[in-house]
N, C-alpha and C positions, 0 to 999 in steps of 0.2 A: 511502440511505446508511447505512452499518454506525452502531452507536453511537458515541460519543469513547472512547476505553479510558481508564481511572481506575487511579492510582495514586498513592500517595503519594510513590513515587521518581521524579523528575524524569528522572532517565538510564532509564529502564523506561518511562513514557510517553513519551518521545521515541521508543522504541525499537519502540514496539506503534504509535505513529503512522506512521513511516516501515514497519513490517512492512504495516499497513493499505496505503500506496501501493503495496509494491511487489505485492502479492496480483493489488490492481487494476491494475498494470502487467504484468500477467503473468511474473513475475521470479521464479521459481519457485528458482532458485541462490539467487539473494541472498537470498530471505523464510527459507532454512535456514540462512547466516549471521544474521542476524539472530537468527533463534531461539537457537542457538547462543550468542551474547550474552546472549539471556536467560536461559539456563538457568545462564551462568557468573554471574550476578546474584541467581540465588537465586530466578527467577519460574518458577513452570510456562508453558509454550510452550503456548498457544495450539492449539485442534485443527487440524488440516492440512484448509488451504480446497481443495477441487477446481476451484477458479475461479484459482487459482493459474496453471496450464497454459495457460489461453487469456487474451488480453489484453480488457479492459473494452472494447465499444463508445460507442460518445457519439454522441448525436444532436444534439449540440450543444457546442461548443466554452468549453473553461473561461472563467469572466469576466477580461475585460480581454483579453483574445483575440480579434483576429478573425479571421473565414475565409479563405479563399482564393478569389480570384475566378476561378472557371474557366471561363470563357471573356471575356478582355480586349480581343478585336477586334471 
């Protein structure tokens, strides 16, 4: 998992945490809003992830999540 992004602006760490989801959501629109945001806040934008483009795989399901049971008969 990436690092926690650090800052002293509370609106700019929200903003690098939600960029951090949508990277790994593959939201490649949105993580350039975001940036966007950033840059009108006064922060340098972050280098452009090439993981952006394709969505995170998971071999396993976020906690408090369960699976899906696929085959119920």
């Amino acid at each position: 998992m990436a690092e926690e992004p650090k800052s002293t602006d509370p609106m700019i760490a929200a903003l690098l945490r939600e960029r951090e989801g949508l990277v790994q959501a593959g939201l490649a629109d949105r993580v350039a809003q975001v940036d966007e945001q950033l840059r009108q806040l006064g922060h340098r934008t972050p280098v452009p992830d090439g993981d952006a483009k394709a969505p995170a795989s998971r071999s396993t399901p976020p906690k408090g999540r369960r699976t899906r049971a696929r085959d119920s008969t």
